[in-house]
C-alpha positions as CSV (number, residue, x, y, z in Angstrom):
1,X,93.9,205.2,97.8
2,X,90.8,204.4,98.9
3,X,89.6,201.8,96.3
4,X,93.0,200.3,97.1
5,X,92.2,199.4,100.7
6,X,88.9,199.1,100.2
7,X,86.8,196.1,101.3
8,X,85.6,195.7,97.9
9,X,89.2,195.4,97.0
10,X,90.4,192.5,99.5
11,X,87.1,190.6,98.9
12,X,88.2,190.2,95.1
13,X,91.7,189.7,95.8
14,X,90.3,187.1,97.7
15,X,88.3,185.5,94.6
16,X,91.1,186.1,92.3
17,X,94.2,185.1,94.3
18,X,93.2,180.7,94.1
19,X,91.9,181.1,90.2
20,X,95.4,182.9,89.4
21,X,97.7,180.7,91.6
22,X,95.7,177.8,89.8
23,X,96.4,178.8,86.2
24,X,100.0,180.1,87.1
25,X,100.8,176.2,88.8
26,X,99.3,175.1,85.4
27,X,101.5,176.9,83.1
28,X,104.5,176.4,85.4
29,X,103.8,172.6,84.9
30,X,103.3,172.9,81.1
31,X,106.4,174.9,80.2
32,X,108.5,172.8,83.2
33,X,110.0,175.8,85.5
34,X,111.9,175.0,88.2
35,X,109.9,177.8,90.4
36,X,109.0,176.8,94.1
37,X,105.6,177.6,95.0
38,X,106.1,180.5,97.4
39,X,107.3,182.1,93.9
40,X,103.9,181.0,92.5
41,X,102.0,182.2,95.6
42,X,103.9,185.7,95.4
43,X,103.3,186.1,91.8
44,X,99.3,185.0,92.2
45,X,98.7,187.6,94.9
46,X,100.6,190.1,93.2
47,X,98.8,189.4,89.8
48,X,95.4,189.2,91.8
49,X,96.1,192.9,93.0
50,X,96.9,194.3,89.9
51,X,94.0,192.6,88.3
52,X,91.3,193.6,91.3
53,X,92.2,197.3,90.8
54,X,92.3,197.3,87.3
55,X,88.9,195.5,87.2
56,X,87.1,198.0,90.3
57,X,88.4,200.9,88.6
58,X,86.9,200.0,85.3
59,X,83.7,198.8,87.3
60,X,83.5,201.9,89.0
61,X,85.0,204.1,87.1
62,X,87.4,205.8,88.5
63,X,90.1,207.2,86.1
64,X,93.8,205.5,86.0
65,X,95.9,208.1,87.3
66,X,99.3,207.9,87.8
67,X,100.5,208.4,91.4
68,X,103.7,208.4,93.4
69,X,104.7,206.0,95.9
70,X,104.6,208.3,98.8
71,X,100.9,209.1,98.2
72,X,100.1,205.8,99.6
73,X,102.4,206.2,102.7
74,X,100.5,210.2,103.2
75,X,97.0,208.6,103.2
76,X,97.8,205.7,105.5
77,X,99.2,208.7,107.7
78,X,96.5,210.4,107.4
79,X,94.0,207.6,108.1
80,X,95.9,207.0,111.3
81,X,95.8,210.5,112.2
82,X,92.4,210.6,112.1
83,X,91.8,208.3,115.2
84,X,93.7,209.6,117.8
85,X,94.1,212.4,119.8
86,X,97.4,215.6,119.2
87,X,99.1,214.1,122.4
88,X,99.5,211.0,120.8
89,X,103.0,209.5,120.8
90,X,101.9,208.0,117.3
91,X,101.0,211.7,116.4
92,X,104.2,212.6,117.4
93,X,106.4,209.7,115.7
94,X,104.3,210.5,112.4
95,X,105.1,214.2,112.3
96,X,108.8,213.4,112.9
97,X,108.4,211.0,110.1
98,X,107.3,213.9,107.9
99,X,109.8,216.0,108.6
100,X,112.1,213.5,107.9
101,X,111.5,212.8,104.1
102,X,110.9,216.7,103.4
103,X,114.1,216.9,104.8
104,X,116.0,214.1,103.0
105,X,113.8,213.7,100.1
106,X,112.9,216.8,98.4
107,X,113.6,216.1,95.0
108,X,110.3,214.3,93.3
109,X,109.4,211.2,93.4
110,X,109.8,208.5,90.2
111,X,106.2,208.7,89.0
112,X,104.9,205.4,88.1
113,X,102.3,203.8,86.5
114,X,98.6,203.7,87.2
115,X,96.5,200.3,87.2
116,X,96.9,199.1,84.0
117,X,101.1,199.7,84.1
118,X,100.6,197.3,87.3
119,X,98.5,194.6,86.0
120,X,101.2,194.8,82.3
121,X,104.0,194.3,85.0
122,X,102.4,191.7,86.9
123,X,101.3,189.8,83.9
124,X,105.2,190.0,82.5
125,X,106.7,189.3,86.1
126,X,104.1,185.9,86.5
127,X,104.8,185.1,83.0
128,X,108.5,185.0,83.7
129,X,108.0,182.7,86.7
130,X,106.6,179.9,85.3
131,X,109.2,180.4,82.5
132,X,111.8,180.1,85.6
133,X,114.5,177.6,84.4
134,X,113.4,177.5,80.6
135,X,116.3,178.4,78.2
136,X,114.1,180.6,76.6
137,X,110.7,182.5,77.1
138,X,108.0,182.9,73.9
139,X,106.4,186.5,74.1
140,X,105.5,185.8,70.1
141,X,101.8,185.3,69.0
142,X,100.6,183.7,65.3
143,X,97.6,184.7,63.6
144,X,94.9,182.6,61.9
145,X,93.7,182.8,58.6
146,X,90.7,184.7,60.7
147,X,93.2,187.4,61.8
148,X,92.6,185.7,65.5
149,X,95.6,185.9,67.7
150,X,96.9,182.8,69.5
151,X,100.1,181.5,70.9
152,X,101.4,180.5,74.8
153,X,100.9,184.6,76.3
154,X,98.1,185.4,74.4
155,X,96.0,182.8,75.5
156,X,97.8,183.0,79.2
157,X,96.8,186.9,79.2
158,X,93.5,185.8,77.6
159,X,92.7,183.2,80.2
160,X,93.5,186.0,83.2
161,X,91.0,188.0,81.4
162,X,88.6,186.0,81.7
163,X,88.8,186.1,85.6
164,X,87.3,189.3,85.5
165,X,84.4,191.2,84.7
166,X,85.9,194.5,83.1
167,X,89.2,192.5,81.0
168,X,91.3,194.7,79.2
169,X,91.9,194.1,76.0
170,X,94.6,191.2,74.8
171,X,96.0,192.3,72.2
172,X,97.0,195.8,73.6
173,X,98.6,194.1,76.9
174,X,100.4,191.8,74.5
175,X,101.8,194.6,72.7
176,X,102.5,196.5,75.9
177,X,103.8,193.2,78.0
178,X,106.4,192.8,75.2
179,X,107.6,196.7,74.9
180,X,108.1,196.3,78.4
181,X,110.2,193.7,78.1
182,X,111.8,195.1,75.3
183,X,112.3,198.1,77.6
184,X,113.7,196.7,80.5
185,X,116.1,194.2,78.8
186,X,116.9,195.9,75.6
187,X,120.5,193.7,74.8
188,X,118.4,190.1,75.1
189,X,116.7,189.1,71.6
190,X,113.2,187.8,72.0
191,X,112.2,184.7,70.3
């Protein structure tokens, strides 16, 4: 939680967020999508994040854990706690918060993916927005006589990488980006 709302964090997000909207307004103009820019915007700061933590974590190496969403909601708690006083009306409207959900929500939480899940997501969710309008959307990659990979994603995931210092590797999110697809829309046929 803490390399998540770290200043670290919101300084690269920073960096990132103009270099991603710039690339995702290209690609939106190449394949023609119909997308408004506040979907452009969204999708850069959300592929900014995902690409920040995924870098810092590799930078700094922390491992890629898996967490739950109310993990984040405990540690802001918990932060806030921290500054005031046990008299504290905020005290007092957090631990009625807590008793709330263990009250309402005791069964566990859906578990999801760490940083690199996020950055496959927001690489597939971008990806569909500048697609947005397009009767169909090319997740398929050719290979050279080389065995080098190429084709709209690939170099689209390939020229994200290069935003970073730590990039994971292309081929693997390709793969993943697609199962993921696969996954969530199993009854649509790729082309």
């Amino acid at each position: 939680m803490k390399l998540r709302n770290s200043p670290e964090m919101r300084e690269l997000i920073a960096i990132l967020s103009p270099k991603v909207f710039q690339i995702l307004q290209d690609k939106a103009a190449i394949t023609g999508a119909v997308c408004t820019s506040g979907y452009l915007a969204a999708a850069s700061r959300y592929l900014a994040k995902a690409l920040a933590e995924y870098d810092l974590r590799r930078s700094n190496r922390v491992p890629d854990t898996r967490y739950t969403p109310s993990d984040e909601v405990h540690w802001q708690e918990d932060e806030a706690l921290k500054n005031f006083p046990s008299d504290d009306p905020l005290v007092q409207k957090i631990a009625l918060a807590r008793s709330l959900r263990s009250e309402f929500f005791q069964g566990s939480d859906h578990t999801k993916g760490g940083a690199r899940h996020e950055l496959i997501n927001a690489i597939r969710h971008a990806w569909l927005i500048c697609h947005d309008g397009c009767e169909s959307i090319n997740y398929r990659r050719k290979t050279t006589s080389d065995q080098e990979h190429y084709g709209a994603l690939h170099d689209f995931i390939e020229s994200l990488s290069k935003l970073v210092r730590f990039p994971a590797n292309v081929d693997g999110l390709h793969r993943e980006i697609q199962a993921l697809d696969l996954q969530m829309h199993p009854h649509i046929a790729m082309p």
